[in-house]
Backbone as CSV, one residue per row, in Angstrom:
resi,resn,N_x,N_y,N_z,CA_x,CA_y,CA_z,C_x,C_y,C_z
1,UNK,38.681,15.423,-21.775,39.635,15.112,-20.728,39.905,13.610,-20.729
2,UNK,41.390,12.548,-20.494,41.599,11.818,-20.773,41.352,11.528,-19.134
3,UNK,40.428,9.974,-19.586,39.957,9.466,-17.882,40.986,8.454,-17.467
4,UNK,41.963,8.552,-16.737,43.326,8.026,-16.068,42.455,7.353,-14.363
5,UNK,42.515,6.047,-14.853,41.627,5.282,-13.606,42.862,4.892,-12.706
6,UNK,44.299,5.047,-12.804,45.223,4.950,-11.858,46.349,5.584,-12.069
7,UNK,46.708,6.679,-10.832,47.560,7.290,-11.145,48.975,6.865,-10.035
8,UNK,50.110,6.646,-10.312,51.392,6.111,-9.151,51.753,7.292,-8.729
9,UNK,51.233,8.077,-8.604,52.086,9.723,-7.669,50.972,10.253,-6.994
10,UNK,51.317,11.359,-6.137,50.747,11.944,-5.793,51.257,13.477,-5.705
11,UNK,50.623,14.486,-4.899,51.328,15.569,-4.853,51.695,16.549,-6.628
12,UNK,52.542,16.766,-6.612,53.141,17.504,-7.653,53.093,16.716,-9.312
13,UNK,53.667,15.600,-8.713,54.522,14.496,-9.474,52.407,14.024,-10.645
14,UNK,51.853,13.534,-9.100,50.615,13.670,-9.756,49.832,14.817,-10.899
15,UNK,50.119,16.170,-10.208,49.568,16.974,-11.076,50.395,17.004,-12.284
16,UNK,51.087,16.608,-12.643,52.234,16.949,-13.914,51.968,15.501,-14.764
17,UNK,51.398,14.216,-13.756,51.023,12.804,-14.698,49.438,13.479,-15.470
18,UNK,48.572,13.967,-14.437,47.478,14.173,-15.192,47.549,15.025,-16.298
19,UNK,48.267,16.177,-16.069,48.364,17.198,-16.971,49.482,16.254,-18.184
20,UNK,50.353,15.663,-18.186,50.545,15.332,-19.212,49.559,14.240,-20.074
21,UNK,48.517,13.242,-18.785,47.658,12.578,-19.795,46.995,13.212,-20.979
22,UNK,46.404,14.561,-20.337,45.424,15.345,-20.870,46.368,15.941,-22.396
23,UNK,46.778,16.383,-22.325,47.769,17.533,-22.764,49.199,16.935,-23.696
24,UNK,49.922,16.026,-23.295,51.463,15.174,-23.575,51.080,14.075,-23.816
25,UNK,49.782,13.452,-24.312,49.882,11.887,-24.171,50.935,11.149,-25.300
26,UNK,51.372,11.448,-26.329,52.034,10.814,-26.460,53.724,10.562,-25.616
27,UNK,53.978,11.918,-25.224,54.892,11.754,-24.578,54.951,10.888,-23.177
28,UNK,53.900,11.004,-22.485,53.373,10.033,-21.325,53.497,8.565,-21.640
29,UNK,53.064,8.255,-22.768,52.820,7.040,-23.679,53.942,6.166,-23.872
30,UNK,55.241,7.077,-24.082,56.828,6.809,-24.477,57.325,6.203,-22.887
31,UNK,56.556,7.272,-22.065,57.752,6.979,-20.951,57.145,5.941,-20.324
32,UNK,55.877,5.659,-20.201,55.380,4.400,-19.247,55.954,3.169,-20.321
33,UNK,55.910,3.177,-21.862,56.569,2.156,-22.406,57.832,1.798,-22.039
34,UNK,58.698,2.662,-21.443,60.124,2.364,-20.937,60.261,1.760,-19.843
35,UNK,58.595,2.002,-18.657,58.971,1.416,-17.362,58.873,2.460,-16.385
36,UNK,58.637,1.737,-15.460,58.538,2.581,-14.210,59.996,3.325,-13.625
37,UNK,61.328,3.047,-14.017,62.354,3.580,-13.965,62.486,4.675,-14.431
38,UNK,62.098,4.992,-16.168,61.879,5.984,-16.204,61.455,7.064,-16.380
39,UNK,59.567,6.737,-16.106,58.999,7.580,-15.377,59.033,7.669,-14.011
40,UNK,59.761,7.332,-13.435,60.407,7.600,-11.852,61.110,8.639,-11.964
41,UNK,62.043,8.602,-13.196,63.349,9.380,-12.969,63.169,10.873,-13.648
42,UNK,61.679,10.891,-14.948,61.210,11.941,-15.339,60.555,12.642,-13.771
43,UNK,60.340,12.038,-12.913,58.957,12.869,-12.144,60.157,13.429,-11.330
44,UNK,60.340,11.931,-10.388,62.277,13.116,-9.767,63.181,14.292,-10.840
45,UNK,62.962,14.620,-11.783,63.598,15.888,-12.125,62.810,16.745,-12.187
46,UNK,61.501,16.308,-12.257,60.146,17.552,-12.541,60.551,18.058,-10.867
47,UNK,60.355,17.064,-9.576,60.647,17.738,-8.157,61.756,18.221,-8.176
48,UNK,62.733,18.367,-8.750,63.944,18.814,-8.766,63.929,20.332,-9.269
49,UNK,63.354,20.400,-10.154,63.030,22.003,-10.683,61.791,22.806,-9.917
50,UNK,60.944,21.684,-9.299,59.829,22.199,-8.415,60.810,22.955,-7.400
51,UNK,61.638,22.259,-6.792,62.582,23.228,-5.914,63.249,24.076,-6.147
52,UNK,63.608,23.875,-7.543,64.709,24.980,-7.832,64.286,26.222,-8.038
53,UNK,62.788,26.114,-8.613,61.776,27.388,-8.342,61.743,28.141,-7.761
54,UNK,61.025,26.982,-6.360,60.823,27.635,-5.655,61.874,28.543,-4.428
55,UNK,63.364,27.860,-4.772,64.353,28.672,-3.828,64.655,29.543,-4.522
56,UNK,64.639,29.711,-5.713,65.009,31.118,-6.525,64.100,31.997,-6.375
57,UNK,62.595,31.331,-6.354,61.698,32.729,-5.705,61.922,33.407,-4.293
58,UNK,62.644,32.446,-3.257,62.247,33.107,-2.243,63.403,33.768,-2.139
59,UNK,64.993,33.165,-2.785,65.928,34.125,-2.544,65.975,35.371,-3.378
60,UNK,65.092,35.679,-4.005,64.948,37.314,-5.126,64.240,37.735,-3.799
61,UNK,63.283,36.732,-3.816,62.468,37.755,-2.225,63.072,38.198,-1.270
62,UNK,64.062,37.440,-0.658,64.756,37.809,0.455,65.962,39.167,-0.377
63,UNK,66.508,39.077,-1.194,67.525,39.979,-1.565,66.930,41.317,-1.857
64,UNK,65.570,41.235,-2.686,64.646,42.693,-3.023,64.263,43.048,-1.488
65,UNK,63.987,42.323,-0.253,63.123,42.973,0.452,64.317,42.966,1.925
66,UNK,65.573,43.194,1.488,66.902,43.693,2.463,66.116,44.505,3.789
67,UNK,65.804,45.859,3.276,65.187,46.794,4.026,64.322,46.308,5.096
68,UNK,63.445,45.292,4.745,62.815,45.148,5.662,63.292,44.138,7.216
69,UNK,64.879,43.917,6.729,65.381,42.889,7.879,66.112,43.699,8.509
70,UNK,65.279,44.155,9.940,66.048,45.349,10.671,66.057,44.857,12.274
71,UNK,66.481,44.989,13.182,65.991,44.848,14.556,64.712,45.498,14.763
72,UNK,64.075,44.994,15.178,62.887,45.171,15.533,61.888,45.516,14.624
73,UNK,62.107,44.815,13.489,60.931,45.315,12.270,60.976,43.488,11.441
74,UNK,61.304,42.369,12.514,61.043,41.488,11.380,59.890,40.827,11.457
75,UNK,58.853,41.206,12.248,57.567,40.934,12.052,56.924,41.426,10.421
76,UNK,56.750,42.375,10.019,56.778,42.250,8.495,57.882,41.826,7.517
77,UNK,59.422,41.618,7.676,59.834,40.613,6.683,59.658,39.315,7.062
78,UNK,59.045,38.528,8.405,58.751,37.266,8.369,57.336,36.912,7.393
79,UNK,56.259,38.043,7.760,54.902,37.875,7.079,55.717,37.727,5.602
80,UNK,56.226,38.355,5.264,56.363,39.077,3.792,57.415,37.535,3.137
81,UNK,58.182,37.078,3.980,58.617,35.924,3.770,57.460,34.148,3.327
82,UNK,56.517,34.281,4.526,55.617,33.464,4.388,55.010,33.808,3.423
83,UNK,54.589,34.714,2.503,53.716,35.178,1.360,54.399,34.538,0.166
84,UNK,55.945,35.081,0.701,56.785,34.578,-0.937,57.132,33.280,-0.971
85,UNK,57.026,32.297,-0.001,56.788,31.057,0.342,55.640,30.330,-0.455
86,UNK,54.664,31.060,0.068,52.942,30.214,-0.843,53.249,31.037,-2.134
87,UNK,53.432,31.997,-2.597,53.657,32.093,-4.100,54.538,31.691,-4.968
88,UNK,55.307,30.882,-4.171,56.636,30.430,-5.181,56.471,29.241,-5.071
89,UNK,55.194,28.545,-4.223,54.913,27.436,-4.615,53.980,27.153,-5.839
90,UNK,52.757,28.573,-5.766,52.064,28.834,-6.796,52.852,28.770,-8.027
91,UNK,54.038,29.559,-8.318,54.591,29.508,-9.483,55.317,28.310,-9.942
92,UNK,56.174,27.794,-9.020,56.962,26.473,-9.270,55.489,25.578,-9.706
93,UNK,54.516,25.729,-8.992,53.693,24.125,-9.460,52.732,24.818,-10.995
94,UNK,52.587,25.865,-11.051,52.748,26.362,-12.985,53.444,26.189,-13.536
95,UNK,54.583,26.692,-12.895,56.067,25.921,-14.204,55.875,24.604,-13.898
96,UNK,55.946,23.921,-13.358,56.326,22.465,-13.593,55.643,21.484,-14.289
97,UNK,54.497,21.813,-13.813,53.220,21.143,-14.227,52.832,21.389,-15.469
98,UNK,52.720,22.711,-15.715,52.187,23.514,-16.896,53.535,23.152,-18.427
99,UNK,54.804,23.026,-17.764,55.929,23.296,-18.546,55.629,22.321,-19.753
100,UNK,55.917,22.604,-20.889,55.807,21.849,-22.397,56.909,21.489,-23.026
């Protein structure tokens, strides 16, 4: 494991610097040689697809689970909403992080 004694992100942006130390270093290598501009502007598009993830997960969720948005039944499509919420964060921060 590559020991990174300072990292400038946190959050997402962080998990995707470590994982590329470990994993991308030369590519990591390229972009801090260019400057903090643009590894600024690599991490803002990594959050950019972190979102785009994650609204495409929740709108398949919301469109597959129609049925359950009824009067008086949205106590399980709200639960069922909050679920596809924490898993489409699970997946967006695999794709993003993980992405090669």
């Amino acid at each position: 494991m590559t020991n990174i004694t300072h990292c400038p992100y946190t959050g997402i942006k962080k998990m995707r610097y470590l994982f590329m130390a470990e994993h991308m270093p030369e590519q990591l290598k390229e972009l801090q040689r260019q400057g903090m501009p643009a590894m600024d502007a690599y991490m803002d598009e990594m959050m950019k697809r972190f979102g785009r993830v994650r609204t495409e997960y929740i709108n398949h969720w919301d469109k597959t689970h129609q049925h359950l948005k009824k009067p008086g039944n949205w106590d399980p499509w709200l639960k069922g909403l909050k679920m596809a919420e924490l898993e489409s964060e699970e997946v967006a921060i695999r794709e993003v992080v993980e992405a090669l």
